[in-house]
Structures are given as C-alpha cells and as structure tokens.
N, C-alpha and C positions, 0 to 999 in steps of 0.2 A: 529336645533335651540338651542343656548342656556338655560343650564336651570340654578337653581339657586346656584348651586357651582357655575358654570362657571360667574355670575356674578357677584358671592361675592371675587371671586379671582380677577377679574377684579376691582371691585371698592375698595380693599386691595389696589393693586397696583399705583390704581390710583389716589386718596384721598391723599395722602403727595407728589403729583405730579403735580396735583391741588390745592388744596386748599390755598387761600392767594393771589393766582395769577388776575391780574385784566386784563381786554379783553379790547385792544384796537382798534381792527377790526376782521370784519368776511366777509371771503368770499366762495361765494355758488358756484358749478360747474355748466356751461351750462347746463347741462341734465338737475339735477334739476330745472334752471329756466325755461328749456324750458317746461319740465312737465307740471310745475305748472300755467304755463301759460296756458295749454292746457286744465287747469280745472282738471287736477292730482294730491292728495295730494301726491309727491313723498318726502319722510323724512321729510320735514318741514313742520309741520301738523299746522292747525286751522290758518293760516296766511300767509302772501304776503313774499314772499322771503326778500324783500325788506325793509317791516316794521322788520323782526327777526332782519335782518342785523343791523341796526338802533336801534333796541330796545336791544341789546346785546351788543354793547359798553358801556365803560365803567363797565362794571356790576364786582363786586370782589365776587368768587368763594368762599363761607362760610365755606361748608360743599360739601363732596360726601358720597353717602348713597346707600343701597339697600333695595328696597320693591319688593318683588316675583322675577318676573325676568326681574325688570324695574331699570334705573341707575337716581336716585334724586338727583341732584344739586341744593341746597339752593345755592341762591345769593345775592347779597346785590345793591345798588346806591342810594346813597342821603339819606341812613336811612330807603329807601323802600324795604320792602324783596321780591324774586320771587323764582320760580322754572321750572328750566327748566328738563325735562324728556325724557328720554331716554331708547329707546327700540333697542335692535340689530334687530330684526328680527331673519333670517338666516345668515346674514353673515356680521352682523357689527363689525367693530371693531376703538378701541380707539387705539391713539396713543399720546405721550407728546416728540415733536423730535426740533432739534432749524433749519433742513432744513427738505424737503420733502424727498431728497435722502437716509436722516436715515433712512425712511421707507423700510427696504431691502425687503420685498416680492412683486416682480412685479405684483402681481393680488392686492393687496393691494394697493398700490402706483398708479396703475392706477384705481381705483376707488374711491379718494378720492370725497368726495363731499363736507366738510363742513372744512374750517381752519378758528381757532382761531388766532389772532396773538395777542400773551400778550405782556404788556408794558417793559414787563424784557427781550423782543425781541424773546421767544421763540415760539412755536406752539404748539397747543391742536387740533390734526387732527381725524375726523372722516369718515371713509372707512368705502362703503358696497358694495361688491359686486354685490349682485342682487335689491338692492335697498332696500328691504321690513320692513328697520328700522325706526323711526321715532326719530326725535326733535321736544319736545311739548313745548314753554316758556306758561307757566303758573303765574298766581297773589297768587292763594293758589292749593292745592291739587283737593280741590273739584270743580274748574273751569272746570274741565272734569270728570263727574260723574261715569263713568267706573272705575275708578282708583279705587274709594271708595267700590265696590263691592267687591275688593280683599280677599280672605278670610286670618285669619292671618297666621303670618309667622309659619312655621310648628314646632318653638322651641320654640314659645308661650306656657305658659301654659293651655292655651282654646282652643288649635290648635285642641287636637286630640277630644276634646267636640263638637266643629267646626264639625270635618270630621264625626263623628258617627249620628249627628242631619242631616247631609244633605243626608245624605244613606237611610235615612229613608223614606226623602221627596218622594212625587209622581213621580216627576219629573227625580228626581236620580234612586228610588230603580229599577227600572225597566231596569234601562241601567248596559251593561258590567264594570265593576268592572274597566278595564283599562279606561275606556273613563270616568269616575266618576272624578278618581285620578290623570287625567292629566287636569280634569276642576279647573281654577284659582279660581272660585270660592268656592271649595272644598277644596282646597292644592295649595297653593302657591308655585311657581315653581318648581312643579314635571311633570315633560315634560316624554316624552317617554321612553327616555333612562331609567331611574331612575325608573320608573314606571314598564318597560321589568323587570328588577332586581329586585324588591321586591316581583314583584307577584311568578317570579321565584323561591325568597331564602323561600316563602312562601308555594311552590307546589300548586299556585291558576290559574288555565288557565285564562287570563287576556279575556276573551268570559262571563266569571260568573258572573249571574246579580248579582248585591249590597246584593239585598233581600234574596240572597241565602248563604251569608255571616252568619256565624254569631258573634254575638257581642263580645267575646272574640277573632275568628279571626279579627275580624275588629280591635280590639284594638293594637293587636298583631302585623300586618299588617300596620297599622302607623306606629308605633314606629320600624319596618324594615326600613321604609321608611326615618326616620329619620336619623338612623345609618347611612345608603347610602349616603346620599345626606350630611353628616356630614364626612364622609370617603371621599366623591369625594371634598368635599371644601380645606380638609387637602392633598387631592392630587393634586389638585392645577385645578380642574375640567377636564371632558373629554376633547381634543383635537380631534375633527373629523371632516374631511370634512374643512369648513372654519372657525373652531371657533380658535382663539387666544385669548390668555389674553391681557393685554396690551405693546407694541411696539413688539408684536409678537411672545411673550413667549408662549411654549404650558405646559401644566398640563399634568399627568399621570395616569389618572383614566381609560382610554380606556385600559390601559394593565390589568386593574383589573377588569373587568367586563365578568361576567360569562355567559350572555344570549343575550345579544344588540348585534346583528350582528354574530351571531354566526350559524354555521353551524353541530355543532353536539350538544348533550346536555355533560356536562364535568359531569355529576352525571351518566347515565343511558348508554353513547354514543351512543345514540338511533338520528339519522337525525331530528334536529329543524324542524319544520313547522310556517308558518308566516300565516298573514289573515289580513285583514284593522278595524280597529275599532277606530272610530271619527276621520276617513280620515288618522290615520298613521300608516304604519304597522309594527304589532305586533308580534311577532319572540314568539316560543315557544317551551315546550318539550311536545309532545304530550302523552308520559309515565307517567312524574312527576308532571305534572300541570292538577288538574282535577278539 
C-alpha cells in the first residue's frame, strides 16, 4: 500500500497537471457499476455511480493536496467549493494522458476504472488493480468524519507531542510498538515499510509494547521516522509490487532500504525473521532488534 512519500511524489507530480483543468465528463467502468449495484461500495464511495458522474462535470480542479496518505482535490462550480478524495488503496494509480493507449503498463491500462475527460480534450485516468481504492466527492472535509481523526502530518510541529500522548493512552500503551506507529491515528502515513525501517535504524523489535519504550526513545524514534519518510519522498517513494507515481514513473527508495524485505540483516548478517503484527508482516533482525 502506499504510504506517504509515495503520495506526496504522486501529488508533486500531479498538481501542475491538474490543477486549472475543468471536467467535462466522467465515465465509470462496468465492474464498478456492476458492483455497486450489487450493494458494493467498489471506488466510488457514499453515492450512486451515476449521481458522481453528474455531479463532477463541470467542476474546475483548484488545488491537489496531500493529507496522510489521502490525494485532496479542492474543486470549484458556480462559486461552490467541494472535495473530492482519494485513497489508492493497494494498487491505485493516477494518470494525466490525452488517449488511453499512453497508459503503457498493461495491468494498468486494463484496470482503468474512472476517466476524466477535460474540456482542453485531455484525460485524468484513474486505475486500480485490485479495486480497494476509493473516490469520495465530498461538500467539506468533515462530511466523512473519519478523515478528521487523522492525526497530524508528521512535519507538524505537534506531530511528535501527538505520537508521545497516544503511547501513553490505555488503548495504545499496551499494543506492539509497530502496530501503534502504523495506526493513522498516531502518525499519519507511516505504513509498514517505513515503520520495518525505523524501528530497524532504532534496534527496537517492532513485537515491543509502546509502555516499554521510553520517552527519550520514543522521542528519538519519531524523528527516525521522519528522516525516512523525508528521505523516501526526496527518492521519489518506494516502487513495489504495484505502486507507480503518476503516468507510471517509479521512485527509488526500495534500493535504499535496509530491513523491508530483506532476508539477511546488513548490520549483524544474521537471517531476518518476520511475524504478523496488525495483520502485516513484520520482517526483522532477531540479534539487533530487542
């Protein structure tokens, strides 16, 4: 899944590619309307295929934005503002192309599900592979109260005051140290990968409840997290499995990563061990992480 390098490169890329552009139709693939007919929210979430379709014309693209590891389109029509949101899931991906054919990656190109066609004639295409992204249009931010629980962005000044008070809570201190840091509510898009890495450059077995931290590591231990995930955005984010940037560019943070997938450890080269913790697993060095 993407995390939130990967969709700060993304909405880099995306933003002077977008932005000014006005929609003058959208069309939805079969699947999804067959989905959603079926009582499935598949991508096009809180509404009828049919009203999106409808209610997205016209609309002129204001702004593209990132919050966690959600893609915010401010829009504008008639002086009224909205937002539409967007989540990849696992394997979404944006494209700005003027046929479908630009889209060179055949798994790509056959899973489109959503075109834009703007009035300067080009397309704003979105592909997902296994479906599990979403298109939200929204009136303001808090029409979907989820969104608002985000905790802030991790380059916030309150970010890491944020992470220290919820370590504490009952709720958190008790759970493993990786499943804490990969909760949105904790740290805004720090997903697995990024997560594998810190607790790694930190020698913290990502198994270690919160309460057994302590508050200099803890302090310590953000602000690794920062670095990372500040180092993977200047890399242009990992590339793995199905993530692209947009019209298909990959990032080069996977060559730099020391523990995420890794099979021996590069400090001790002692054999990684993995284990699941909040359902993803956890790759580690069983020497240097304690």
């Amino acid at each position: 899944m993407p995390e939130l390098p990967e969709v700060e490169g993304l909405v880099r890329a995306l933003a002077p590619e977008a932005v000014g552009r006005v929609i003058q139709d959208v069309s939805i693939s079969p699947i999804v309307v067959e989905s959603k007919e079926r009582g499935r929210e598949a991508i096009i979430k809180g509404i009828s295929t049919e009203q999106f379709i409808q209610n997205m014309k016209d609309m002129t693209i204001v702004n593209v934005k990132r919050r966690s590891k959600y893609i915010y389109m401010d829009l504008e029509r008639n002086g009224q503002s909205y937002l539409l949101v967007s989540h990849l899931g696992m394997t979404g991906a944006w494209f700005t192309v003027n046929s479908i054919e630009e889209v060179t990656e055949e798994k790509f190109r056959r899973h489109i599900h959503v075109i834009f066609t703007m009035k300067d004639g080009g397309l704003l295409v979105y592909s997902d592979i296994r479906r599990f992204g979403e298109l939200r249009l929204l009136n303001i931010e808090a029409d979907h109260p989820p969104l608002l629980k985000m905790a802030p962005e991790p380059f916030d000044n309150d970010a890491c005051t944020h992470f220290i008070d919820c370590t504490l809570l009952p709720r958190y201190a008790r759970k493993p140290i990786k499943e804490v840091i990969m909760d949105g509510q904790v740290i805004s898009g720090c997903g697995n990968i990024y997560a594998t890495e810190a607790l790694f450059k930190m020698n913290i077995h990502p198994a270690r409840k919160a309460e057994r931290i302590s508050l200099k590591r803890k302090q310590e231990l953000f602000r690794v997290i920062v670095d990372i995930l500040q180092e993977s955005i200047d890399a242009g984010g990992s590339t793995i499995s199905d993530y692209r940037n947009i019209n298909g560019e990959a990032g080069s943070m996977q060559d730099r990563l020391k523990m995420y997938g890794q099979k021996e450890c590069p400090t001790c080269e002692a054999e990684t061990k993995s284990m699941q913790i909040g359902g993803r697993t956890s790759v580690y060095c069983p020497k240097c992480q304690r």
